[in-house]
FIDORO-97492 format. One line per 2 residues: number of its first residue (from 1); their letters; for each residue x, y, z of N, C-alpha, C, CB. Coordinates in pm, whole numbers, always signed. Each point is the difference from the previous one (the first is absolute). Glycine has a CB too. Layout:
BEGIN
NUM = A = X,Y,Z,X,Y,Z,X,Y,Z,X,Y,Z; ...
//
This chain:
BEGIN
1 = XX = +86,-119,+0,-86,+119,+0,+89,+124,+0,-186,-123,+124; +140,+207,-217,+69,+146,+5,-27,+89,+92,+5,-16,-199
3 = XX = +133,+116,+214,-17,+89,+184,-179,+79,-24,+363,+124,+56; -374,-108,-215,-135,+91,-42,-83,-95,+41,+53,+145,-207
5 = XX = -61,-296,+159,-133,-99,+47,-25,+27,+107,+31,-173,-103; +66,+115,+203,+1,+43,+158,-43,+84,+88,+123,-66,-57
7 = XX = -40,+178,+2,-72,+150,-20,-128,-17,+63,+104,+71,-229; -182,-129,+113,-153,+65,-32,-45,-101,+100,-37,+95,-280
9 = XX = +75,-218,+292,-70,-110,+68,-9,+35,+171,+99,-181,-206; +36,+256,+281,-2,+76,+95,-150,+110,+20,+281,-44,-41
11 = XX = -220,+132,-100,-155,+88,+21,-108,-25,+41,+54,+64,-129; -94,-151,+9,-131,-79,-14,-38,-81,+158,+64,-44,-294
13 = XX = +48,-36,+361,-58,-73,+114,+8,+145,+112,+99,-308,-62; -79,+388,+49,-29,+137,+71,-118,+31,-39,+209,+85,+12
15 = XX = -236,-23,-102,-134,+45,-31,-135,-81,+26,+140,+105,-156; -88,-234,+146,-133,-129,+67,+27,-5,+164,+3,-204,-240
17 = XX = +112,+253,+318,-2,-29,+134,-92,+111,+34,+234,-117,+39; -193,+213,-76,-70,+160,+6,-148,+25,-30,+216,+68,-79
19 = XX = -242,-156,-7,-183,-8,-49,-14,-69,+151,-56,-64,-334; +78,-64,+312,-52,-105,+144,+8,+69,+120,+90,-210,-87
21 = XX = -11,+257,+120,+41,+134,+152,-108,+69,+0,+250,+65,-16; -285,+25,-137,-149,+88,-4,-121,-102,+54,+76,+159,-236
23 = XX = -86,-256,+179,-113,-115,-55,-40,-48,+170,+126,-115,-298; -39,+110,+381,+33,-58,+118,-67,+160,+135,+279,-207,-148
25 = XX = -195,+278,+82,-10,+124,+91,-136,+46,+5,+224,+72,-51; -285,-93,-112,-153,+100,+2,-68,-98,+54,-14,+160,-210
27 = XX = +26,-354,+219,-52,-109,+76,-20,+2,+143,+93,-99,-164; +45,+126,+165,-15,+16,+178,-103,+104,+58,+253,-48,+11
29 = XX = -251,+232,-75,-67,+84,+2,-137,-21,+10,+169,+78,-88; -208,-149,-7,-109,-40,-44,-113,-72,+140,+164,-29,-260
31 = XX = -48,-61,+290,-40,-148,+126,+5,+105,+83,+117,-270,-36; -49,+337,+91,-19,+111,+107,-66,+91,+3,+145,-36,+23
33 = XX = -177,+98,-72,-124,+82,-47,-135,-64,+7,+152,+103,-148; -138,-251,+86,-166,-36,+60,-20,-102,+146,-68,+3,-285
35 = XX = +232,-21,+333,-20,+3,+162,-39,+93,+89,+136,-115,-36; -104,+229,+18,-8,+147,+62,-204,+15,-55,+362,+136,-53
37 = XX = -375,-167,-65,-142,+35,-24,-79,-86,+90,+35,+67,-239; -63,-212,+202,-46,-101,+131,-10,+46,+131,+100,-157,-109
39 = XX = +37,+172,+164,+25,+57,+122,-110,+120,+55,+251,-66,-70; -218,+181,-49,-81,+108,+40,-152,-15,-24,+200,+131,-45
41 = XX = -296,-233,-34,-82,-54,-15,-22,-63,+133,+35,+0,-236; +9,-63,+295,-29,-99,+84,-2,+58,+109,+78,-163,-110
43 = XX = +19,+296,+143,-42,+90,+125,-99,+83,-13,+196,-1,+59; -214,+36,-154,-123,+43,-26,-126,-32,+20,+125,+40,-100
45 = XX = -127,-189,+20,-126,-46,+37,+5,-66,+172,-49,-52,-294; +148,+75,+371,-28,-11,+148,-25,+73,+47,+90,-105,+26
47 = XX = -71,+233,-16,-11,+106,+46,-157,+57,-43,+277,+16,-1; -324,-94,-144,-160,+62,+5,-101,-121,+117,+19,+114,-326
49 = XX = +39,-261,+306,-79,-80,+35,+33,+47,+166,-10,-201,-229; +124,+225,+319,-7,+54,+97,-106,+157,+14,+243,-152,+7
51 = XX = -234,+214,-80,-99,+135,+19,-151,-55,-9,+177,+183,-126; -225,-269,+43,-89,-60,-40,-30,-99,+117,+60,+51,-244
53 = XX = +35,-90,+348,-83,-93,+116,+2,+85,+105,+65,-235,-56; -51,+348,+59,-34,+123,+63,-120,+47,-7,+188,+44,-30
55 = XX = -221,-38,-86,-169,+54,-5,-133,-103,-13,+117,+198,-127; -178,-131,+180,-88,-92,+48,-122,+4,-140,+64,+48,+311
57 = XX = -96,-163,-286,-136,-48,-124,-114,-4,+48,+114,-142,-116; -159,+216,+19,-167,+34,-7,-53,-111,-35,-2,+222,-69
59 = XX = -98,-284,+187,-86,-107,-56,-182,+58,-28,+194,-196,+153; -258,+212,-254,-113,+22,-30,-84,-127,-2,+86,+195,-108
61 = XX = -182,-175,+207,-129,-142,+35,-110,+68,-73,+50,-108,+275; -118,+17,-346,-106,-3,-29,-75,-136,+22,+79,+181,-132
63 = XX = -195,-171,+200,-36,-192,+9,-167,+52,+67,+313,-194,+98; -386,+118,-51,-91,-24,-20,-36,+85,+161,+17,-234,-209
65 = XX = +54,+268,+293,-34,+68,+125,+114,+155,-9,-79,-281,+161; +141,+277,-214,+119,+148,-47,+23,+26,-139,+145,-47,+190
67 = XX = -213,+215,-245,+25,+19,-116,+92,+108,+15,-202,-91,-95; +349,+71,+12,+80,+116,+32,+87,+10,+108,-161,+85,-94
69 = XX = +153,-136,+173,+60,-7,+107,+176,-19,+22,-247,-78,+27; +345,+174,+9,+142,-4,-46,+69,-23,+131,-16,+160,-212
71 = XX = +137,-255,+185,+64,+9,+164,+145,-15,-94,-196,-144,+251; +242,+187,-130,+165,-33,-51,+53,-66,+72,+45,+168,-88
73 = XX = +77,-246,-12,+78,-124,+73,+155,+101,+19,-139,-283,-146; +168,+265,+271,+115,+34,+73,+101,-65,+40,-125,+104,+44
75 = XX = +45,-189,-35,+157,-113,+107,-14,-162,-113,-65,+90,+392; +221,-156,-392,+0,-110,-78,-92,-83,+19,+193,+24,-14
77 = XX = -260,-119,-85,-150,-89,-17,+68,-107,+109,-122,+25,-307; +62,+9,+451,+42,-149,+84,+86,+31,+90,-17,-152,-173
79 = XX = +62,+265,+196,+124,+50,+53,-21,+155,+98,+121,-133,-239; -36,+144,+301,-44,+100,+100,-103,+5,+90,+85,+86,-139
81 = XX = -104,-206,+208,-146,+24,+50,+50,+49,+196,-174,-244,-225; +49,+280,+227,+36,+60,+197,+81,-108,+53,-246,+118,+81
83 = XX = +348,-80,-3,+39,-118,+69,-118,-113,+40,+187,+163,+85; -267,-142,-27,-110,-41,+75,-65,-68,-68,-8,+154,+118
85 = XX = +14,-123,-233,-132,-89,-101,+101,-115,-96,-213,+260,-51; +170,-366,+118,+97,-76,-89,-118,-175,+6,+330,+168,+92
87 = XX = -417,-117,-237,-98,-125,-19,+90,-131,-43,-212,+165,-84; +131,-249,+108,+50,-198,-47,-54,+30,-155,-76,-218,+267
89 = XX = +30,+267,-318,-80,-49,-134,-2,+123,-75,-160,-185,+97; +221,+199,-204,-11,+113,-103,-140,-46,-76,+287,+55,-37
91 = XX = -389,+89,-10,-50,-17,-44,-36,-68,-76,+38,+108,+76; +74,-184,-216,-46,-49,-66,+5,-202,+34,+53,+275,-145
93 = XX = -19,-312,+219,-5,-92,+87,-154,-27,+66,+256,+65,+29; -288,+44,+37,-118,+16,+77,-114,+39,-95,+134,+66,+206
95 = XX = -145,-65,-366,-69,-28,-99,+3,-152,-60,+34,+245,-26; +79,-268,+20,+4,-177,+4,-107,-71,+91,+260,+14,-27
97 = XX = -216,+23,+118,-89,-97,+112,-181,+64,+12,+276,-41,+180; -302,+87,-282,-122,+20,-20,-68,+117,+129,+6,-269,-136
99 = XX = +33,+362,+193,-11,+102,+69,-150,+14,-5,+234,+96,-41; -306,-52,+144,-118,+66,-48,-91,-112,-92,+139,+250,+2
101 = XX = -108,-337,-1,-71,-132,-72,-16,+103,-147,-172,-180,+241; +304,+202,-277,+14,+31,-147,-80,+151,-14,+4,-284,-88
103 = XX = -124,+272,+144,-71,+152,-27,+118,+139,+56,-293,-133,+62; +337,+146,-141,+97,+153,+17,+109,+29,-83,-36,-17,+218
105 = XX = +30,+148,-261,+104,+1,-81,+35,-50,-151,+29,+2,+218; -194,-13,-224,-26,-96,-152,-19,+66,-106,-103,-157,+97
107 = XX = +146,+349,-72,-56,+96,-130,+169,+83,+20,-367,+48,+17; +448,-127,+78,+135,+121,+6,+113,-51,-56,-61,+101,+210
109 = XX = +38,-196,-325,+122,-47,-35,+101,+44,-87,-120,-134,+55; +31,+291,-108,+126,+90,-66,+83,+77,+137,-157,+63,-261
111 = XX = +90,-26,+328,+34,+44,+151,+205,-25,+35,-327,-111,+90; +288,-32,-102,+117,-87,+86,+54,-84,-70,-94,+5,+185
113 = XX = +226,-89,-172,+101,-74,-120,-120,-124,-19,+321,+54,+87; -296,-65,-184,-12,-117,-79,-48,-167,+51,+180,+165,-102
115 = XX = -34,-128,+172,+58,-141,+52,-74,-27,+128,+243,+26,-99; -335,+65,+191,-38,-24,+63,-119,-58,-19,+139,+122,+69
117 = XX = -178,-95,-171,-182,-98,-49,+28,-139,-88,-158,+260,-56; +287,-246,+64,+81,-173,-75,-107,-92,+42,+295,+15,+44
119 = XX = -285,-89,+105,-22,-80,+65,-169,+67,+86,+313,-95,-8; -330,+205,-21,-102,+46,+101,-189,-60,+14,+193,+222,-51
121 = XX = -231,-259,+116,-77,-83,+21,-154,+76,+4,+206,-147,+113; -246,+233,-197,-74,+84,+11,-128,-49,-65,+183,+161,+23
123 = XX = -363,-95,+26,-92,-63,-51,-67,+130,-19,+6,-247,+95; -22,+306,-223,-110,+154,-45,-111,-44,+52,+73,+94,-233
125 = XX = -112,-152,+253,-152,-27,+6,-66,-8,+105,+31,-93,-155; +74,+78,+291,-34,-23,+114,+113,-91,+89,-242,+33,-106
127 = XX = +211,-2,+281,+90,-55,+75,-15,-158,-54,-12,+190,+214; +102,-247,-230,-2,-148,+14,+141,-54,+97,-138,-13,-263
129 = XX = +10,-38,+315,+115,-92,+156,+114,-99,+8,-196,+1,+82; +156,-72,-253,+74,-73,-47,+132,+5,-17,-169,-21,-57
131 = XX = +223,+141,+33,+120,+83,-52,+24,+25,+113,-31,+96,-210; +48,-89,+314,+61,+42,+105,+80,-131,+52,-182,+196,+45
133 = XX = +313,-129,-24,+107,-95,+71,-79,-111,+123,+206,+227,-35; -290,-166,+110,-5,-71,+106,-167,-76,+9,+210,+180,+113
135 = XX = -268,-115,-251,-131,-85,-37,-90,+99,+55,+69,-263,+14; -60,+387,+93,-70,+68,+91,-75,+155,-85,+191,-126,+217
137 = XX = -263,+170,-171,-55,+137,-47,+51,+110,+160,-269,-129,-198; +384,+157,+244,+12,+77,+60,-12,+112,+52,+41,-121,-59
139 = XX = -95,+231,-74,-9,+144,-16,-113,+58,+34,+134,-18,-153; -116,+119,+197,-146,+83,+24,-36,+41,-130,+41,+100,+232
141 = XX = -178,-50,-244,-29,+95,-127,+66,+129,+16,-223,-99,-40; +274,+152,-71,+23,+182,-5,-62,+67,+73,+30,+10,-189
143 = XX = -222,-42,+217,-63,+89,+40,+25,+28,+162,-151,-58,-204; +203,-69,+264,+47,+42,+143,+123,+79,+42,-107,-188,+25
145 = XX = +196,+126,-108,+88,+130,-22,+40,+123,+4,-30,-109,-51; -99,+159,-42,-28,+126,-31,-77,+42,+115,+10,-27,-245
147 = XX = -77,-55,+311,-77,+62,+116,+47,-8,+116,-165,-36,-99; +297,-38,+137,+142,+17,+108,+61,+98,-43,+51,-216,+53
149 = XX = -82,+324,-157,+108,+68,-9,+145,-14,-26,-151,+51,+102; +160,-171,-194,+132,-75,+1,+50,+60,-179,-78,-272,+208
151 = XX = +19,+287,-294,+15,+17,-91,+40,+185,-47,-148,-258,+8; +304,+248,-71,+17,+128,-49,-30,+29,-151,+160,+6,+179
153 = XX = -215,+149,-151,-59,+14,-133,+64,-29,-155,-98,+156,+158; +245,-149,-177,+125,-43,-87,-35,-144,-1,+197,+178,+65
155 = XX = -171,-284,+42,-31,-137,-35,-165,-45,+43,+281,-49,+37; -354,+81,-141,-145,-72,+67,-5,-112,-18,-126,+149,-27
157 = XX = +191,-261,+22,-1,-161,+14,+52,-40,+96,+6,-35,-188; +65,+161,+319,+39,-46,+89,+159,-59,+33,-245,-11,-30
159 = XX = +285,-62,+118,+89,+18,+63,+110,-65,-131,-129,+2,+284; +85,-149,-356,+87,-32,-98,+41,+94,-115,-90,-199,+65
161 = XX = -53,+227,-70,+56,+135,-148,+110,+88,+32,-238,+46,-75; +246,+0,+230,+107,+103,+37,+118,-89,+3,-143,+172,+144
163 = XX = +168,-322,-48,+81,-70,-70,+76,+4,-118,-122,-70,+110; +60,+51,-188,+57,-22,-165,+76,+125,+8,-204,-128,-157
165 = XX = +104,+209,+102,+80,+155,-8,+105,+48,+77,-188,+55,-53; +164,-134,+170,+151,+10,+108,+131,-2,-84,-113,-146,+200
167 = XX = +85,-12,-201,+46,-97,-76,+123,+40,-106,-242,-90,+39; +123,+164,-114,+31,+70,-145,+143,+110,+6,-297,-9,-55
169 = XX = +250,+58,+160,+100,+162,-1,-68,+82,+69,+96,+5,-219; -238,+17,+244,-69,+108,+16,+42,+18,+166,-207,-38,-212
171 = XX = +179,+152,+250,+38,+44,+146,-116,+114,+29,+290,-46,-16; -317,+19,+101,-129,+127,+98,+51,-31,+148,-280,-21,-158
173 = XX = +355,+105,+218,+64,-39,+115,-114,+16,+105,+246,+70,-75; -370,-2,+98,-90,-10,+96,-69,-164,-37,-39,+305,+28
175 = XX = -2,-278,-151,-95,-133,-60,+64,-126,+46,-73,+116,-222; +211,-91,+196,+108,-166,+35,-34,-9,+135,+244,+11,-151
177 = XX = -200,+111,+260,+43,-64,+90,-133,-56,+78,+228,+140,-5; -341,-98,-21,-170,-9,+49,+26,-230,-63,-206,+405,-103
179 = XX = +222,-416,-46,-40,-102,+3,+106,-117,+41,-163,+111,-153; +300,-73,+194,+72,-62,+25,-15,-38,+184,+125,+103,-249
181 = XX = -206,-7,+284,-26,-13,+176,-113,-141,-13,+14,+328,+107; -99,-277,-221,-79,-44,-29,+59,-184,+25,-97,+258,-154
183 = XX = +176,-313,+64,+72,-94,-25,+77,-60,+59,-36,+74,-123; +67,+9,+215,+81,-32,+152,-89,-61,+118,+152,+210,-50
185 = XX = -231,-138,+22,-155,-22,+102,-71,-153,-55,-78,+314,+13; +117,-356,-176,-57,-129,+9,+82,-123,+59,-122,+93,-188
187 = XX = +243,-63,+134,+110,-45,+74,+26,-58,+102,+24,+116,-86; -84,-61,+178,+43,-11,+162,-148,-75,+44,+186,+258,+53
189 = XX = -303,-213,-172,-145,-96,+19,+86,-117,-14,-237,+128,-115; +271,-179,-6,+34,-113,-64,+83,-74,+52,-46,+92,-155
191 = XX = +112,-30,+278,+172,-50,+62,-79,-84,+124,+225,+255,-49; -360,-154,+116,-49,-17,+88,-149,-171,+35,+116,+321,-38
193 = XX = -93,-294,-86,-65,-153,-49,+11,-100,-20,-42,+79,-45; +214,-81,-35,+61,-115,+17,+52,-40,+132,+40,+38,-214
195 = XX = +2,+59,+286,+18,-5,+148,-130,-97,+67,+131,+264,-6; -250,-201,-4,-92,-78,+61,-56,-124,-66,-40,+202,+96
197 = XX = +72,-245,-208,+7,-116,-127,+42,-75,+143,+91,+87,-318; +65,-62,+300,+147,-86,+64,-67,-76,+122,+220,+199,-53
199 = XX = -305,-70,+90,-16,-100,+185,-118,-54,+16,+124,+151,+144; -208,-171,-285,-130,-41,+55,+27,-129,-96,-179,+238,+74
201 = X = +301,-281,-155,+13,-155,-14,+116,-38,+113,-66,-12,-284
//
């Protein structure tokens, strides 16, 4: 090979190291630039979904006893509840087991998730005894209720409806703490029974 072949063959594997160096450099640029984008994407979208579990959601009822009716959810679905109030049975559990011999809660199922009317044991048409966990019709009618003065005007189905909505997020700190005494007070019925169960076998 001549010093001129050579020459050029030097050049030439220069000028291809020098493309590849570019080819490599604007690559790398490239990969870094859409790490930095991701990145800033991804704090981003934390920083809205954090602002976003900050504010609280408007739930709008409409059903067959509330037209219009708006509450807001405040605290996480299930979470934050009074020290004090700490039930065995989440709502949608206590729809399983046929509550209320199914009569309740049979027009609110845009209301509340989904998943809670999965399994829920409900009858439109009327109490049926059948559906109940324990075979029994336990409940008073509404109308005594309403005439104990037990019922707030926000939940007119009474103490479960405020439940749920508990449940949900919603907060009324007079309303809670009235039905949570409320719940404490069955409590200590219920503690007081098995107590006397115990000693009369």
């Amino acid at each position: 090979m001549t010093q001129i072949g050579h020459a050029l063959c030097v050049a030439a594997g220069r000028r291809v190291r020098a493309v590849f160096r570019r080819i490599v450099l604007v690559a790398s640029r490239s990969w870094l630039i859409d790490i930095a984008t991701r990145r800033l994407r991804s704090r981003y979208r934390t920083k809205v979904e954090a602002e976003m579990a900050g504010r609280s959601r408007i739930i709008i009822v409409n059903d067959k006893m509330q037209r219009g009716y708006r509450y807001s959810l405040t605290a996480p679905m299930g979470r934050n509840f009074d020290p004090e109030f700490c039930p065995d049975l989440t709502p949608k559990v206590m729809l399983a087991l046929g509550v209320f011999c199914g009569k309740y809660m049979t027009d609110c199922r845009k209301e509340f998730p989904a998943s809670w009317f999965k399994r829920a044991k409900l009858s439109p048409s009327g109490r049926d005894r059948s559906l109940n966990h324990f075979g029994v019709d336990a409940s008073q009618p509404l109308s005594i209720w309403r005439g104990k003065g037990w019922i707030h005007p926000e939940d007119p189905r009474g103490w479960f409806q405020w439940y749920c909505r508990y449940y949900m997020g919603r907060r009324m700190p007079k309303e809670d703490a009235r039905q949570i005494r409320r719940w404490k007070a069955i409590r200590r019925h219920v503690a007081q029974v098995k107590r006397h169960a115990r000693r009369e076998t």
